[in-house]
C-alpha positions as CSV (number, residue, x, y, z in Angstrom):
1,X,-41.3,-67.0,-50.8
2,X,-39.7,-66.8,-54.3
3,X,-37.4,-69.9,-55.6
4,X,-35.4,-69.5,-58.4
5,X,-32.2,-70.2,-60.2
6,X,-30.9,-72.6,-63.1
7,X,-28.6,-76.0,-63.4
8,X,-26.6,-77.2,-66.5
9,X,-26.9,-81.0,-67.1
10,X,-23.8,-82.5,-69.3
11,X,-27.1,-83.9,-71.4
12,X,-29.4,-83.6,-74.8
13,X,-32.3,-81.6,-74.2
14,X,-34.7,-84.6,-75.0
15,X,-33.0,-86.6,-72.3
16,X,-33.3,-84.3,-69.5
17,X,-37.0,-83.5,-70.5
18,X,-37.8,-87.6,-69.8
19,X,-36.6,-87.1,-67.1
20,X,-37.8,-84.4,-65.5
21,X,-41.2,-85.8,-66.5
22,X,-40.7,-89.5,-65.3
23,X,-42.6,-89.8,-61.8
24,X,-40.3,-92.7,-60.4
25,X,-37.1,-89.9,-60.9
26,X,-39.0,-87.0,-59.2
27,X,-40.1,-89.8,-56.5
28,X,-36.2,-90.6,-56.0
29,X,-35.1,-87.2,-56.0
30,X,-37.2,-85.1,-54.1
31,X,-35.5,-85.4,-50.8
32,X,-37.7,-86.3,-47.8
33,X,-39.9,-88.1,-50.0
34,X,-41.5,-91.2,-49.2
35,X,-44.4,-91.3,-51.5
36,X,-45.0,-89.9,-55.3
37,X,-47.0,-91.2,-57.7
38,X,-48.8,-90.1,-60.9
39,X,-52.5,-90.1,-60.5
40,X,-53.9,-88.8,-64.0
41,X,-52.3,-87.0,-66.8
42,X,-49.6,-84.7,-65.0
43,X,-51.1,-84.7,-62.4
44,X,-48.8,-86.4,-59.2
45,X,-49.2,-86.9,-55.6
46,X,-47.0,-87.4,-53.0
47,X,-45.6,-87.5,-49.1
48,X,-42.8,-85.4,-47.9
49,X,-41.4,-85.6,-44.9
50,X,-39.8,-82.0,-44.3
51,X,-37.7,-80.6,-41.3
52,X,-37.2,-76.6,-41.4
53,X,-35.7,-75.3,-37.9
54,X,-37.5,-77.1,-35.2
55,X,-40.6,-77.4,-37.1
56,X,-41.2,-80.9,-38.8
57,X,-43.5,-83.8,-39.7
58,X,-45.2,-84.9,-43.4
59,X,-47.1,-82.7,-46.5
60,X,-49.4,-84.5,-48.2
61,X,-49.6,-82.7,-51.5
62,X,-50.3,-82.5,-55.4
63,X,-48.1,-81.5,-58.4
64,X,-49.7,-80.9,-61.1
65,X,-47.7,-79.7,-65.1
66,X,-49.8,-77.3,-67.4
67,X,-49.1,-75.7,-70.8
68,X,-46.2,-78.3,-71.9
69,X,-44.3,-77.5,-74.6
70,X,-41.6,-80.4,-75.5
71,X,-38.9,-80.8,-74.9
72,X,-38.9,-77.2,-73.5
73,X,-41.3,-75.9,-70.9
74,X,-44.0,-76.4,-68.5
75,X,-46.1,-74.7,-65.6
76,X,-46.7,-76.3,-62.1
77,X,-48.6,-75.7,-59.0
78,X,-47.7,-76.9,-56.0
79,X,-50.2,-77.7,-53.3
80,X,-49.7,-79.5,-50.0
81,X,-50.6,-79.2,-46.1
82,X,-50.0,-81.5,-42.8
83,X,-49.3,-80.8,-39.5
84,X,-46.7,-78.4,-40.2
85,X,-49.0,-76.0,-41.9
86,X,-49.3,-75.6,-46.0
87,X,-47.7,-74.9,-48.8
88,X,-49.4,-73.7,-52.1
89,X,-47.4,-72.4,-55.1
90,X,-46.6,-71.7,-58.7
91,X,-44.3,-72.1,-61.1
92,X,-42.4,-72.6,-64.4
93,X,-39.5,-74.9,-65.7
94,X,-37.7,-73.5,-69.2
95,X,-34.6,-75.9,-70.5
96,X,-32.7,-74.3,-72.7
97,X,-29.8,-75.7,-75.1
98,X,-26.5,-74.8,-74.5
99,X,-24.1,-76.6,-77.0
100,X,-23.8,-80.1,-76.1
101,X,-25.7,-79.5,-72.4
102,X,-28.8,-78.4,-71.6
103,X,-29.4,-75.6,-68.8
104,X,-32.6,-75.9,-66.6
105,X,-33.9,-72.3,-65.4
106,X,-36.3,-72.6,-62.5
107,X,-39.2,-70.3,-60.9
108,X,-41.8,-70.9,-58.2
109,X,-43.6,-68.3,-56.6
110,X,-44.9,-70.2,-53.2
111,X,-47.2,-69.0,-49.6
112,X,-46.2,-70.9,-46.7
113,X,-48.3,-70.9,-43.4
114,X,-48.8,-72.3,-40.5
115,X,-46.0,-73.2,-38.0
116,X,-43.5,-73.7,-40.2
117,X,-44.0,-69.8,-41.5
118,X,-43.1,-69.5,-37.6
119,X,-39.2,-69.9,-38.2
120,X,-38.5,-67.0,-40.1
121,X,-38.4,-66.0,-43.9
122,X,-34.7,-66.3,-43.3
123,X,-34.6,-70.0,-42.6
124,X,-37.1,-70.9,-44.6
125,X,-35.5,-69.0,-47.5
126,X,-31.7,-71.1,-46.6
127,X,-33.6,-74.3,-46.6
128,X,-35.9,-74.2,-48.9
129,X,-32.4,-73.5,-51.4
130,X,-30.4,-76.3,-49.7
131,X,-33.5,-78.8,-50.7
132,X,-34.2,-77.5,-54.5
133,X,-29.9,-78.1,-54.3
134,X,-30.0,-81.3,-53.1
135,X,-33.0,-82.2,-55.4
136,X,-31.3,-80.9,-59.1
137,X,-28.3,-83.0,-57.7
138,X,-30.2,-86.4,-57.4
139,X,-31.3,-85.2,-60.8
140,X,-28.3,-84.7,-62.6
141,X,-27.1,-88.1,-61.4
142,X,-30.1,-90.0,-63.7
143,X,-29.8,-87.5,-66.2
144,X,-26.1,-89.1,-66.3
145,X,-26.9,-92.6,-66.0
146,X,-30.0,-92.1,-68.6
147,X,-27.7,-90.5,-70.8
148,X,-24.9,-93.2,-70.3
149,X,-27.1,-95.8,-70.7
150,X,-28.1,-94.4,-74.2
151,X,-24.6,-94.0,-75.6
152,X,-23.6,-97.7,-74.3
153,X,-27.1,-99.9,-74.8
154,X,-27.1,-101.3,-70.9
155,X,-29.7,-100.2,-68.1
156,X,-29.4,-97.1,-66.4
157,X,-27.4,-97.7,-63.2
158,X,-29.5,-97.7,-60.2
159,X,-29.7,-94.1,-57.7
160,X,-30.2,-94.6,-54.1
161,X,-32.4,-91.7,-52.7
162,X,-30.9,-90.3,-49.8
163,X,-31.6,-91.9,-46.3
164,X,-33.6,-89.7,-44.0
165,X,-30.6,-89.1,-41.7
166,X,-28.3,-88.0,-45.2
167,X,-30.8,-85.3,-45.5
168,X,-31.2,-83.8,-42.8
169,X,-27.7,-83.7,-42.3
170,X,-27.5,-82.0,-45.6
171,X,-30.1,-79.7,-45.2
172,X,-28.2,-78.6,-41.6
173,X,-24.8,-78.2,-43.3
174,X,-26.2,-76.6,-46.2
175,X,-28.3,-73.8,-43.4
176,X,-25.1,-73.8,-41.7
177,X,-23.3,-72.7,-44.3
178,X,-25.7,-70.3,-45.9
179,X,-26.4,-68.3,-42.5
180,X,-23.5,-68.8,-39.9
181,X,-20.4,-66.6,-41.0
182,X,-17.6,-68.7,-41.6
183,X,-15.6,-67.6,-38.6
184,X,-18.1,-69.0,-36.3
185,X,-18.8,-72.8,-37.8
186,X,-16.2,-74.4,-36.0
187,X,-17.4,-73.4,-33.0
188,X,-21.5,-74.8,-33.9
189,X,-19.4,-77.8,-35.4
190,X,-17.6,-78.6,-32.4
191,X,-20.7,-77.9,-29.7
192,X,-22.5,-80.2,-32.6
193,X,-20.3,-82.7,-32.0
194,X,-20.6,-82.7,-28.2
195,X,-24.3,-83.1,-28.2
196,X,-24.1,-86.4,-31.2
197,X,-21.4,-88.0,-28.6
198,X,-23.4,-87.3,-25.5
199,X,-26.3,-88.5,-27.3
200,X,-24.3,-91.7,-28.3
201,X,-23.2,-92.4,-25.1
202,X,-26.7,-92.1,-23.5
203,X,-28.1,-94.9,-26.4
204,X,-25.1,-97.0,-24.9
205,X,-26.2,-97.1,-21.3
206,X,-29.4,-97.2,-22.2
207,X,-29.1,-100.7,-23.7
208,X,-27.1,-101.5,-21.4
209,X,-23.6,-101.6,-23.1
């Protein structure tokens, strides 16, 4: 599986290298994340919580950054495994200036197995682009607030990661949207919207309201 792309940040370079490197932002960012912490010199470990498809549950896994060049470059590899199966891949992170921005290009080269290689290089291609989205998003938003902070002398305002239930809702309208032609989403939408009422109104009889 092959990730790639770029995002422009309306920052210095410096900035958004301090930040891609600070382990509290990447802990914030990385969506499903409950755990991520730095245990030696660029070297990180954390706990996702991932859902692809009808395969889910928690990777337990390691990040680690070779061959930095500041403020412009790095390599990773990306390790983890759990219940759902494993993950191990590698990678490289270029920022580039761009006038007054700075454009992020992105590349990971990654094997998946077990179960969750079970639903389809199709799926796991759509979600594994809706995450890295949803990641470079939470980024930009401390990039902004770093960068704001900076120009104005206060702290930088505070970003709430995602809740659990934001994600996954964001990773099924982002699937949605990526592999259901456009013609048929009102009709998922609407049967989606059946099931979360019918599934409300069983919670309310079951506590007796």
């Amino acid at each position: 599986m092959k990730i790639e792309g770029q995002h422009t940040f309306a920052a210095p370079r410096d900035q958004v290298w301090n930040t891609v490197l600070d382990p509290d932002v990447l802990g914030n960012v990385l969506p499903g994340c409950e755990d991520f912490h730095e245990v030696g010199e660029n070297r990180f470990e954390g706990l996702l919580k991932i859902k692809v498809g009808p395969v889910q549950g928690k990777f337990k896994g390691t990040v680690e950054l070779t061959d930095l060049v500041e403020p412009s470059s790095y390599n990773l590899r990306v390790q983890g495994n759990g219940p759902p199966g494993f993950v191990d891949g590698k990678g490289t992170l270029n920022l580039e200036d761009a006038g007054e921005s700075t454009v992020l290009h992105y590349e990971v080269d990654a094997k998946v197995g077990g179960r969750i290689a079970s639903v389809g290089q199709r799926l796991l291609d759509s979600s594994s682009k809706v995450i890295t989205r949803q990641a470079l998003e939470g980024l930009d938003q401390h990039v902004t607030a770093a960068t704001t902070a900076a120009e104005t002398g206060e702290e930088p305002a505070e970003i709430e990661a995602p809740s659990q239930a934001e994600f996954a809702a964001a990773v099924t309208k982002g699937v949605v949207d990526d592999l259901v032609p456009k013609e048929r989403r009102p009709v998922l939408i609407g049967i989606g919207a059946v099931v979360i009422l019918g599934l409300a109104f069983l919670a309310v009889r079951a506590c007796g309201g």
